[in-house]
ROPA-929498 format. One record per residue: residue in three letters; x, y, z of N, C-alpha, C, CB in turn. Coordinates in steps of 0.1 Angstrom, whole numbers. Each point is the difference from the previous one (the first is absolute). Last residue first. Glycine has a CB too. Example, Ala and Ser with C-alpha at 12.3 -4.5 7.8 and 13.67 -1.06 7.14 Angstrom:
# ROPA-929498
<node res="SER" n_px="128" n_py="-22" n_pz="71" ca_px="9" ca_py="11" ca_pz="0" c_px="-8" c_py="11" c_pz="8" cb_px="12" cb_py="-6" cb_pz="-22"/>
<node res="ALA" n_px="-9" n_py="-51" n_pz="21" ca_px="-9" ca_py="12" ca_pz="0" c_px="9" c_py="12" c_pz="0" cb_px="-19" cb_py="-12" cb_pz="12"/>
***
This chain:
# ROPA-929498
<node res="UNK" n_px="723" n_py="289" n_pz="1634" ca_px="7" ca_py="-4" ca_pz="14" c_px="-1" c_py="7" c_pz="8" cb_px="14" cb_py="-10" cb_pz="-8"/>
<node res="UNK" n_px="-30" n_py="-10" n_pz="-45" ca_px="-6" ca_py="7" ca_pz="15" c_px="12" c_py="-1" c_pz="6" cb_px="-25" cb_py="-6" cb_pz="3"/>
<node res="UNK" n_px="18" n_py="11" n_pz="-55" ca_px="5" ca_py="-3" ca_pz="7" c_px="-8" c_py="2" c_pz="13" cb_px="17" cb_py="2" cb_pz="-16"/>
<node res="UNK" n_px="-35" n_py="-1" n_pz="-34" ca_px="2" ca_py="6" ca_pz="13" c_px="9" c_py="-13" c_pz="10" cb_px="-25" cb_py="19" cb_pz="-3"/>
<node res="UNK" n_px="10" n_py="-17" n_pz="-45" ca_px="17" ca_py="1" ca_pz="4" c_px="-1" c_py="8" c_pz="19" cb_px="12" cb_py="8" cb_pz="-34"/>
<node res="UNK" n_px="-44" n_py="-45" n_pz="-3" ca_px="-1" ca_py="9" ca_pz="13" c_px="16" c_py="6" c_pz="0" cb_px="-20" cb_py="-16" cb_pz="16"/>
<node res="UNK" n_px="11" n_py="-22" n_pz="-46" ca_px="-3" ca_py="21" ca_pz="-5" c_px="-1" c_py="6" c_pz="10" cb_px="-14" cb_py="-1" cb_pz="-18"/>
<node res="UNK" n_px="25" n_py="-47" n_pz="24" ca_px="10" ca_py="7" ca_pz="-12" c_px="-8" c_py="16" c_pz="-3" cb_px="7" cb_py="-28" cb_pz="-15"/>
<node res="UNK" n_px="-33" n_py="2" n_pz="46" ca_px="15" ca_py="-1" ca_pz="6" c_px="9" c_py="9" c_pz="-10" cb_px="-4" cb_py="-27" cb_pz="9"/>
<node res="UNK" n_px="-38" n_py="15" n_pz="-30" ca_px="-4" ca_py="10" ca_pz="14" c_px="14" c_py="-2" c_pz="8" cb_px="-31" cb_py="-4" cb_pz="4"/>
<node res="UNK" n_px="30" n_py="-6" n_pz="-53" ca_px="-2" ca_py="-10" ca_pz="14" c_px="-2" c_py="11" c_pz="6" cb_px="13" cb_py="-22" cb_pz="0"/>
<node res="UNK" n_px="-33" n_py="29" n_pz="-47" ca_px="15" ca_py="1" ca_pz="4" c_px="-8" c_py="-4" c_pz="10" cb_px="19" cb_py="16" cb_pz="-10"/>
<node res="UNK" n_px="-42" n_py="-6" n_pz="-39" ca_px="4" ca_py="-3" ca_pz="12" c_px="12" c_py="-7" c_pz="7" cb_px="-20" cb_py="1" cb_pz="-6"/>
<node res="UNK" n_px="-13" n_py="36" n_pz="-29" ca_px="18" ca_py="-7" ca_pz="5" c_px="-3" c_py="-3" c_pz="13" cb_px="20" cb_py="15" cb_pz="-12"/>
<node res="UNK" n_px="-49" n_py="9" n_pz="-30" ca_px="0" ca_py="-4" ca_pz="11" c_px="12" c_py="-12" c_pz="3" cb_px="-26" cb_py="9" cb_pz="-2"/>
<node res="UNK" n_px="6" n_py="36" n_pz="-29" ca_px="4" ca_py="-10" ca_pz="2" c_px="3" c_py="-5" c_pz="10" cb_px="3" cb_py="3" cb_pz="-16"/>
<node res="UNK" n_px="-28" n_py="35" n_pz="-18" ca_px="-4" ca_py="-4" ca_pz="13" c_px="14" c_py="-11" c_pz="-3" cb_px="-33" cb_py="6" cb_pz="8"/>
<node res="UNK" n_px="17" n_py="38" n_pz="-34" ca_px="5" ca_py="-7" ca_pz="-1" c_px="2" c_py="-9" c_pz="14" cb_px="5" cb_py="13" cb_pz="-19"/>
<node res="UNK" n_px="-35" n_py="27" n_pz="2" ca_px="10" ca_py="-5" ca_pz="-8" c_px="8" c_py="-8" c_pz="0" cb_px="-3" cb_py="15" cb_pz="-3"/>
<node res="UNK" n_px="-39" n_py="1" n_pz="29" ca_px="9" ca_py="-7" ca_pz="1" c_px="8" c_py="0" c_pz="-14" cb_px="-15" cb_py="-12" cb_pz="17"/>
<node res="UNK" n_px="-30" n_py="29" n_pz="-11" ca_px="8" ca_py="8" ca_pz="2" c_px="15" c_py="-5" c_pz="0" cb_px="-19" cb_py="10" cb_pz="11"/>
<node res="UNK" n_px="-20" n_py="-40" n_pz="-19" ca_px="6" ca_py="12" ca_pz="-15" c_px="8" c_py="9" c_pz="7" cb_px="-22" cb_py="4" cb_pz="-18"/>
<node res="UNK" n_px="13" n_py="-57" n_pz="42" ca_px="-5" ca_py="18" ca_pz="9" c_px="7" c_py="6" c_pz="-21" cb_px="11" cb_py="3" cb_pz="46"/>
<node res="UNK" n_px="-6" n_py="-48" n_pz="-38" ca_px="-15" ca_py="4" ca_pz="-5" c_px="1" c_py="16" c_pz="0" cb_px="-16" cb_py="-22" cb_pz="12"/>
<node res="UNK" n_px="54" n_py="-5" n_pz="8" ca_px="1" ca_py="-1" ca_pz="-17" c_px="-13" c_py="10" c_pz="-4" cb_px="11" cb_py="-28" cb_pz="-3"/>
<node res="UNK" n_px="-13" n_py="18" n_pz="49" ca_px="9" ca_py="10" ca_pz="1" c_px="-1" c_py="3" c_pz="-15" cb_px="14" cb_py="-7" cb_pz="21"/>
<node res="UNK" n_px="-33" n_py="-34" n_pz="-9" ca_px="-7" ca_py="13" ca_pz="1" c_px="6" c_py="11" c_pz="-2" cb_px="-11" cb_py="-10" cb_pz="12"/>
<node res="UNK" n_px="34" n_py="-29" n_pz="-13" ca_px="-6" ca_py="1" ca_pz="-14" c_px="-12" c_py="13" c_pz="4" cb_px="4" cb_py="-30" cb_pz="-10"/>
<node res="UNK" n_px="29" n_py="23" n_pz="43" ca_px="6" ca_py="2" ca_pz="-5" c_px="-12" c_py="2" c_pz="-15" cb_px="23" cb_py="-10" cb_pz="18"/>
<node res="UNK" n_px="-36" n_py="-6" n_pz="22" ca_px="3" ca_py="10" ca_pz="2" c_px="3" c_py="6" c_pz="-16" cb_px="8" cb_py="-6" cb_pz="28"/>
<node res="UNK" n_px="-12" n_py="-35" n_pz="-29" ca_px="-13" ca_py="6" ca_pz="1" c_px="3" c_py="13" c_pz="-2" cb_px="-10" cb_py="-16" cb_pz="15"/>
<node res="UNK" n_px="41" n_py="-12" n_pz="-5" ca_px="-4" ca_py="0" ca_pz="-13" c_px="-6" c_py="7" c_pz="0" cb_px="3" cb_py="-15" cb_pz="-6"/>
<node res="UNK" n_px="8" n_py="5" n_pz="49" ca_px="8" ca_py="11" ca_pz="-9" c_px="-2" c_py="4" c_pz="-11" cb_px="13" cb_py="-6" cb_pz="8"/>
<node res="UNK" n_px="-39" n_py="-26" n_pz="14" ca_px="-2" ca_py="12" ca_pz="8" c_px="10" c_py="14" c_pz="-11" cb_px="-3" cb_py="-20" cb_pz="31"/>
<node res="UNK" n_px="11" n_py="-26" n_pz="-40" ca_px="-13" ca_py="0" ca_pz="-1" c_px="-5" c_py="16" c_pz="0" cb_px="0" cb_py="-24" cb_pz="10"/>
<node res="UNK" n_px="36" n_py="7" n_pz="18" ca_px="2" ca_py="3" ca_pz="-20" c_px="-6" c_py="-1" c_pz="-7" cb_px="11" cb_py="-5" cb_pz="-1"/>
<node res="UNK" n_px="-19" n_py="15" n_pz="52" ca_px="3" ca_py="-7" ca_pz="-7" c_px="6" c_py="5" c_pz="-15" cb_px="-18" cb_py="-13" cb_pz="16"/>
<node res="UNK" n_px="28" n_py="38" n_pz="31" ca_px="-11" ca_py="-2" ca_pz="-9" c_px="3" c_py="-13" c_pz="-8" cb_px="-4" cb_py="26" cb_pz="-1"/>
<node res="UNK" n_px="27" n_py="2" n_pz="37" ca_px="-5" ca_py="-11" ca_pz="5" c_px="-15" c_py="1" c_pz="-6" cb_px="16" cb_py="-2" cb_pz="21"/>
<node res="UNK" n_px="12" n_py="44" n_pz="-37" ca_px="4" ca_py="-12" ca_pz="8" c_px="-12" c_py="-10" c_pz="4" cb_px="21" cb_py="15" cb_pz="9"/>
<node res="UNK" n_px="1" n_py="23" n_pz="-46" ca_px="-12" ca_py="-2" ca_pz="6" c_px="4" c_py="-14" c_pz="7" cb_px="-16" cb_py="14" cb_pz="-18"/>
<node res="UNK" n_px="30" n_py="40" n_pz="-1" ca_px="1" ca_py="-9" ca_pz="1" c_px="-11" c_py="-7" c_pz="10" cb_px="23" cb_py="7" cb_pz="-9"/>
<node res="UNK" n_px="-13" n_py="32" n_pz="-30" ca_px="-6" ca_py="-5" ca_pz="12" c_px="-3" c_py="-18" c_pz="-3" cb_px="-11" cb_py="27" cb_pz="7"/>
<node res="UNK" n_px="23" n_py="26" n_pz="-31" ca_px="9" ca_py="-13" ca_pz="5" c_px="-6" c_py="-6" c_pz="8" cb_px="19" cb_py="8" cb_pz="-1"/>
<node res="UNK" n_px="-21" n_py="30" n_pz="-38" ca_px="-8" ca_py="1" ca_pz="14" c_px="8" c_py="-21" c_pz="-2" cb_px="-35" cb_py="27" cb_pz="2"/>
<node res="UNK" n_px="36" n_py="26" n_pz="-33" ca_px="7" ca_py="-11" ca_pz="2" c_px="0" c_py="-11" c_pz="18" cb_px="14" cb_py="17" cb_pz="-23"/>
<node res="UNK" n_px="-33" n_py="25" n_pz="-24" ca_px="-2" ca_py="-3" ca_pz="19" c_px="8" c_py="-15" c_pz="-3" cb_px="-31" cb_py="12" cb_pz="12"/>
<node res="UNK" n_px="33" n_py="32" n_pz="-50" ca_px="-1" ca_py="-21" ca_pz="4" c_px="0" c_py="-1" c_pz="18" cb_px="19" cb_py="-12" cb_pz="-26"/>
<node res="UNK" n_px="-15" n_py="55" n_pz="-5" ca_px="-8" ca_py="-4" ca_pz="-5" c_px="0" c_py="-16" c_pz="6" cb_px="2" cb_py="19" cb_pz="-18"/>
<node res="UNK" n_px="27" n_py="16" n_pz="41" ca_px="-11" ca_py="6" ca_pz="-8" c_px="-14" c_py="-4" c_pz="-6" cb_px="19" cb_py="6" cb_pz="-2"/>
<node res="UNK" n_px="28" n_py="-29" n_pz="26" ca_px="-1" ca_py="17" ca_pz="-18" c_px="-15" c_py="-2" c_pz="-3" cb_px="28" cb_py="-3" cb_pz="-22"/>
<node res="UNK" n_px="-32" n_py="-32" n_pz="56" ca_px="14" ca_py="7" ca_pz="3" c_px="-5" c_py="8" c_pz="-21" cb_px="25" cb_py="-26" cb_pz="25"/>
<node res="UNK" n_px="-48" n_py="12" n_pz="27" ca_px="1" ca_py="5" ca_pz="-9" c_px="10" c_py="1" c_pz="-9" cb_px="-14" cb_py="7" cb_pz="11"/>
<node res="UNK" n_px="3" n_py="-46" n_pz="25" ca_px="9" ca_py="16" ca_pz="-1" c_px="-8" c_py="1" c_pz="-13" cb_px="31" cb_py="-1" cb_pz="12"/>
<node res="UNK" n_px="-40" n_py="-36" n_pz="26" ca_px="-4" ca_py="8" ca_pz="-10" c_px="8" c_py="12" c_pz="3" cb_px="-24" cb_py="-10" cb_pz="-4"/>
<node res="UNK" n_px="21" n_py="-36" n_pz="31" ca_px="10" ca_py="7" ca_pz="-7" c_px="-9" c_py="4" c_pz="-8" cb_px="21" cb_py="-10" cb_pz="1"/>
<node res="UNK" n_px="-34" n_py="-23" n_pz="40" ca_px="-2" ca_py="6" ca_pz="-13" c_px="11" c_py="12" c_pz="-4" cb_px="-26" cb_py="-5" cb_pz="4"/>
<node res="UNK" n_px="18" n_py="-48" n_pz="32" ca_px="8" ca_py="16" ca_pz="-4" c_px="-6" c_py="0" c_pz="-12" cb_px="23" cb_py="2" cb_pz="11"/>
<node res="UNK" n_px="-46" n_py="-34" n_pz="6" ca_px="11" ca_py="3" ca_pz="14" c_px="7" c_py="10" c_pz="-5" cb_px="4" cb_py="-22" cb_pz="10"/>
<node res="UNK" n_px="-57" n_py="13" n_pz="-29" ca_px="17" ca_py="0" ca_pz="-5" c_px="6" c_py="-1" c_pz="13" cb_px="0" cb_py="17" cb_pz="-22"/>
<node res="UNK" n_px="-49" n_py="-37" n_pz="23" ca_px="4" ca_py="16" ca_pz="-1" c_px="17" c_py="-3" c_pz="0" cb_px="-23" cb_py="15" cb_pz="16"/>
<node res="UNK" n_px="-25" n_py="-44" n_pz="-30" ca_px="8" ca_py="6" ca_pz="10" c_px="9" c_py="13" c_pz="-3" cb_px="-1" cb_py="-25" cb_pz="8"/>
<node res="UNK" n_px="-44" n_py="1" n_pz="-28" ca_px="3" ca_py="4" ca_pz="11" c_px="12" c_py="-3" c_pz="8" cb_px="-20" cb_py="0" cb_pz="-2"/>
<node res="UNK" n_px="7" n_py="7" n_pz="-45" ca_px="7" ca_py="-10" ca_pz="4" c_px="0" c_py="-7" c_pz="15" cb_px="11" cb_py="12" cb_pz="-16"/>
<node res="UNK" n_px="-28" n_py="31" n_pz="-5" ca_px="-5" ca_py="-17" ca_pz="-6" c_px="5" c_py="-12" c_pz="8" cb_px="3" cb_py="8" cb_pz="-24"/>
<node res="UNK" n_px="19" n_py="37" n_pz="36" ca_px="-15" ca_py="-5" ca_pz="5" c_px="-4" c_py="-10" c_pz="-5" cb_px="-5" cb_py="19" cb_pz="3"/>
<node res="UNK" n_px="38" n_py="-12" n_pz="-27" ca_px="8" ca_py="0" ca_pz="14" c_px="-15" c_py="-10" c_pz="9" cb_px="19" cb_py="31" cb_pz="-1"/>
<node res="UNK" n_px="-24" n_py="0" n_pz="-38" ca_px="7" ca_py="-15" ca_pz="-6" c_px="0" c_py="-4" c_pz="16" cb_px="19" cb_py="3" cb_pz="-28"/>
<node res="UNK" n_px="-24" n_py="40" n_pz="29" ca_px="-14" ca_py="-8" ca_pz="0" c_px="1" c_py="-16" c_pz="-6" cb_px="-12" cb_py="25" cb_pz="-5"/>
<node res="UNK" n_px="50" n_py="9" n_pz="13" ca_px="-5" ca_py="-6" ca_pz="11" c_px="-13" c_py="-11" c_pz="2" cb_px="12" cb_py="21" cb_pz="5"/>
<node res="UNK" n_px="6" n_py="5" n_pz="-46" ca_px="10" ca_py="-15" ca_pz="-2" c_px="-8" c_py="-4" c_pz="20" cb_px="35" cb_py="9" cb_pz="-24"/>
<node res="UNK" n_px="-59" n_py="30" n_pz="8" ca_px="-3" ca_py="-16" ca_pz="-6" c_px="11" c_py="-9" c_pz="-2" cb_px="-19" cb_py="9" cb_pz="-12"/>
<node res="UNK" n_px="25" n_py="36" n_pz="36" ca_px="-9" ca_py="-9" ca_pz="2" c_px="-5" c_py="-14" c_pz="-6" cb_px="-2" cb_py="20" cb_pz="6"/>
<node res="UNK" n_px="39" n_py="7" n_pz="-19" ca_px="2" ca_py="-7" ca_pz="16" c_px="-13" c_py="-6" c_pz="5" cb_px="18" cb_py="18" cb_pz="8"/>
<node res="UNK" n_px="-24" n_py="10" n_pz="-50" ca_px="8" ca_py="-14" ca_pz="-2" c_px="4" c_py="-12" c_pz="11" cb_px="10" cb_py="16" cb_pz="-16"/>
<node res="UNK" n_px="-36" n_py="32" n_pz="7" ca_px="-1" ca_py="-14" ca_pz="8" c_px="7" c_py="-12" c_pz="-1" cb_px="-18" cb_py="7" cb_pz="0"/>
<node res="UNK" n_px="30" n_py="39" n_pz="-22" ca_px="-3" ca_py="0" ca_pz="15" c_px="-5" c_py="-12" c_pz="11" cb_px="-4" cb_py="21" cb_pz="-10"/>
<node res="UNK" n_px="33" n_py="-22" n_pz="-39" ca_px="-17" ca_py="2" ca_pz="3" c_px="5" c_py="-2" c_pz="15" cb_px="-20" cb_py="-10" cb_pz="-23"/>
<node res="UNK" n_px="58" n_py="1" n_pz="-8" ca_px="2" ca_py="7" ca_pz="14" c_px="-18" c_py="9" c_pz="-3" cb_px="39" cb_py="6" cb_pz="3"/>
<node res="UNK" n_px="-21" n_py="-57" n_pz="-27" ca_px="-3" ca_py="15" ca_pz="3" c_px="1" c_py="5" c_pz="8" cb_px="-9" cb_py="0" cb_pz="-10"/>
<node res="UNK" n_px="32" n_py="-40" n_pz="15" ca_px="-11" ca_py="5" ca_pz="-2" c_px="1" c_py="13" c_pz="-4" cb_px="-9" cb_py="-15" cb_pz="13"/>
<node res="UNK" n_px="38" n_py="-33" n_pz="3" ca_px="1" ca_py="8" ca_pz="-2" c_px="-13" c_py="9" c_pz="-3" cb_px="22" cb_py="-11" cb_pz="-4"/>
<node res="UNK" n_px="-1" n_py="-28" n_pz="32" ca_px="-13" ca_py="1" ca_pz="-9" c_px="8" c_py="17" c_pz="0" cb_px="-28" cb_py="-21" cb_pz="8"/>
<node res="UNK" n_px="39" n_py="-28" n_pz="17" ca_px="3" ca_py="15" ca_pz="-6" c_px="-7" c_py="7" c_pz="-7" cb_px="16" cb_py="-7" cb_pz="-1"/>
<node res="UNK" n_px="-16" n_py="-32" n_pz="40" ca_px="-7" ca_py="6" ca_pz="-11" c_px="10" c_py="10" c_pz="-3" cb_px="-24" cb_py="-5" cb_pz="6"/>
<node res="UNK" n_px="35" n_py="-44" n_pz="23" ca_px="2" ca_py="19" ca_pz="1" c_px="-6" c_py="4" c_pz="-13" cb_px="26" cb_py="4" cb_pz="12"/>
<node res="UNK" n_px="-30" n_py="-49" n_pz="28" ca_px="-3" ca_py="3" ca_pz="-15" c_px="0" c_py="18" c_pz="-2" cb_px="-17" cb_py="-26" cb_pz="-2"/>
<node res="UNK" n_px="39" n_py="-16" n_pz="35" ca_px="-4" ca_py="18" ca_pz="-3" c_px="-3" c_py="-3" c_pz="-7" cb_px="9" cb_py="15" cb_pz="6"/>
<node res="UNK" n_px="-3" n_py="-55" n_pz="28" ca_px="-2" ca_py="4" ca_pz="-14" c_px="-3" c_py="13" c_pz="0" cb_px="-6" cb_py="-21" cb_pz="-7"/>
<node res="UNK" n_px="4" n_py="-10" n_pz="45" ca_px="14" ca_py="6" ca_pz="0" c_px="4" c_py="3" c_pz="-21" cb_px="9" cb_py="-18" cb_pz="31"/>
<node res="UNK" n_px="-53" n_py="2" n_pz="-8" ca_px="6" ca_py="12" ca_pz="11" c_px="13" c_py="4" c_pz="-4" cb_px="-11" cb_py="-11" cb_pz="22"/>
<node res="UNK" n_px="-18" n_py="-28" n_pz="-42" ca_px="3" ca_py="13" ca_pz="-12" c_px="6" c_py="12" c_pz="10" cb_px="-24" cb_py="-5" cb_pz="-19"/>
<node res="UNK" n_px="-1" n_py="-34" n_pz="41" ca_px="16" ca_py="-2" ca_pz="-9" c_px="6" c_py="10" c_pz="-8" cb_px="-7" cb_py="-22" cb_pz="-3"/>
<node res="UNK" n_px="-33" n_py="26" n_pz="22" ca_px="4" ca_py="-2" ca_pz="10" c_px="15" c_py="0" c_pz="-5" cb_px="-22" cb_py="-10" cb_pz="11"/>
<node res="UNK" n_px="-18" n_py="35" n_pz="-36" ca_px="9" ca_py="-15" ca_pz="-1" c_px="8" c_py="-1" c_pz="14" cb_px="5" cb_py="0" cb_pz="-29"/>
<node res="UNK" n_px="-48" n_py="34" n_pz="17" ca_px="9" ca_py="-1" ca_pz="1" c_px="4" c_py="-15" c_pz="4" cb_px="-2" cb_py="24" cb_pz="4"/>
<node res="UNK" n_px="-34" n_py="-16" n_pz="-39" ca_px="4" ca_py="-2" ca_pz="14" c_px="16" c_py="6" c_pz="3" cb_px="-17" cb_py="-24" cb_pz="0"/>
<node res="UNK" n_px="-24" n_py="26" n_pz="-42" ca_px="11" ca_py="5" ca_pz="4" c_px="2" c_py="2" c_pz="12" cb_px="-1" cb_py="7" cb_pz="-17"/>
<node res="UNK" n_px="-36" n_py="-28" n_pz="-1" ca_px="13" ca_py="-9" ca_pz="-7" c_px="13" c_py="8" c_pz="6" cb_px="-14" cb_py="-5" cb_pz="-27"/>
<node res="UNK" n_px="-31" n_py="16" n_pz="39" ca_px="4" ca_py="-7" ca_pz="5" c_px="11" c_py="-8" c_pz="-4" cb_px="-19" cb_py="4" cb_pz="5"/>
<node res="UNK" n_px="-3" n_py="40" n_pz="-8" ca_px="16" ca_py="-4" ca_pz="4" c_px="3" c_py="-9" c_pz="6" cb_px="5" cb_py="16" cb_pz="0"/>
<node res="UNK" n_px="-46" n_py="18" n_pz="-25" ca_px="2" ca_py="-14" ca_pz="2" c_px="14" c_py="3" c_pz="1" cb_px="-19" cb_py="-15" cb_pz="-11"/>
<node res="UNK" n_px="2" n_py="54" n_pz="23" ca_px="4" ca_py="-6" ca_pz="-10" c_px="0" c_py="-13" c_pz="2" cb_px="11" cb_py="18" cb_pz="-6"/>
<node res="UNK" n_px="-38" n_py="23" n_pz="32" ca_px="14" ca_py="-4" ca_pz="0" c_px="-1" c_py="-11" c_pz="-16" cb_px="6" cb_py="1" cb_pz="33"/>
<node res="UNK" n_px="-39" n_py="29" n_pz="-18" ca_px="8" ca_py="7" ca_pz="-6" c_px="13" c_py="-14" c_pz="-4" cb_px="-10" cb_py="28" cb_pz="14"/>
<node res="UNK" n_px="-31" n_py="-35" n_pz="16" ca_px="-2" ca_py="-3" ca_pz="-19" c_px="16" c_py="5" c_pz="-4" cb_px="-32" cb_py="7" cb_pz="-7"/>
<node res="UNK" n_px="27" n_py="-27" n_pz="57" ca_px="0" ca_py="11" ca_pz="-10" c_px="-4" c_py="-2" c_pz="-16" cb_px="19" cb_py="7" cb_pz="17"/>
<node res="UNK" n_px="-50" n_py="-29" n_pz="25" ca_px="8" ca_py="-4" ca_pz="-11" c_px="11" c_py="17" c_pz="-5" cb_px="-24" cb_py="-23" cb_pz="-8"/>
<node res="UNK" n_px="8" n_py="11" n_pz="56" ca_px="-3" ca_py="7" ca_pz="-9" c_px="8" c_py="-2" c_pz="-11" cb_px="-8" cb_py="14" cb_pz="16"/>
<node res="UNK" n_px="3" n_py="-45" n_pz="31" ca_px="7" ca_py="15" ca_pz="-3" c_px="-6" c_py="1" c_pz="-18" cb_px="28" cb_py="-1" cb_pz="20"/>
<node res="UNK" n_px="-63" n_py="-27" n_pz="10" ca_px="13" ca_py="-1" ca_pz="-7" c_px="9" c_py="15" c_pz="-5" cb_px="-13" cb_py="-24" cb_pz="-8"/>
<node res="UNK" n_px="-18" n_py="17" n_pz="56" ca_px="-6" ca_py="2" ca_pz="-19" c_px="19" c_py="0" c_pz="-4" cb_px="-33" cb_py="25" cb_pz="-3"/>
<node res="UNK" n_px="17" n_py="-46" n_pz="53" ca_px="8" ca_py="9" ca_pz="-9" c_px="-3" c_py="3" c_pz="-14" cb_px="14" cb_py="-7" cb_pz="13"/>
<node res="UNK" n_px="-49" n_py="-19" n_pz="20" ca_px="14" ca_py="-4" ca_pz="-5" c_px="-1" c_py="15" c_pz="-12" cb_px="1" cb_py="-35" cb_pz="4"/>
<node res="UNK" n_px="-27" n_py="29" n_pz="46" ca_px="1" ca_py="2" ca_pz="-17" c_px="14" c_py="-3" c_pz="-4" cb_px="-18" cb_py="20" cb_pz="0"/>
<node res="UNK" n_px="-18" n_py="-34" n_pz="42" ca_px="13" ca_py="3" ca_pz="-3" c_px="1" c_py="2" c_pz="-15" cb_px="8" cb_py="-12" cb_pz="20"/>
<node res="UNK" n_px="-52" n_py="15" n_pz="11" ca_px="7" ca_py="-4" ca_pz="-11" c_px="14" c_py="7" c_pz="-1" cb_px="-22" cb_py="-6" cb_pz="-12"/>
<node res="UNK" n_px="-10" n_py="10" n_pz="57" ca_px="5" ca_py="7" ca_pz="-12" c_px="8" c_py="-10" c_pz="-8" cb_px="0" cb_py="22" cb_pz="12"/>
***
């Protein structure tokens, strides 16, 4: 009996080119924090998460509050990404019409953590 060689795993189509967007090895002790403000449309949480997906990766903390009525107000922060990676994030975010206002801050992963351990 012929030995068969393995069929190659399965192209995804869905996914996104990400070859430019690596996680940095060096970038481990960098936050990058979104603010973004938005309409309050029912999908809004979904397409600031579909920025994310592009990206392929995923926030270490999100914040969304509703606040009076008319402005969602959503927070999320991002770790062991390039600046490259942030930009991106961040000029896709700009695209979304629901968005009224996006910005992005970066800080040391030492200086914004306030958790203490003991």
């Amino acid at each position: 009996m012929r030995a068969r060689n393995p069929a190659p795993p399965p192209t995804d189509v869905y996914a996104v080119d990400t070859s430019n967007l690596q996680v940095a090895e060096e970038s481990e002790a960098i936050i990058y924090s979104y603010s973004i403000s938005a309409d309050p449309d029912p999908d809004v949480l979904l397409r600031i998460a579909a920025v994310f997906l592009l990206a392929n990766v995923s926030p270490r903390r999100v914040s969304f509050e509703r606040r009076q009525g008319d402005r969602i107000i959503a927070i999320a922060e991002m770790g062991e990404i390039t600046a490259a990676t942030a930009d991106f994030i961040r000029r896709k975010l700009e695209q979304l019409t629901c968005l009224a206002s996006v910005s992005m801050e970066k800080h040391l992963a030492a200086s914004h953590d306030n958790v203490s351990l003991s």
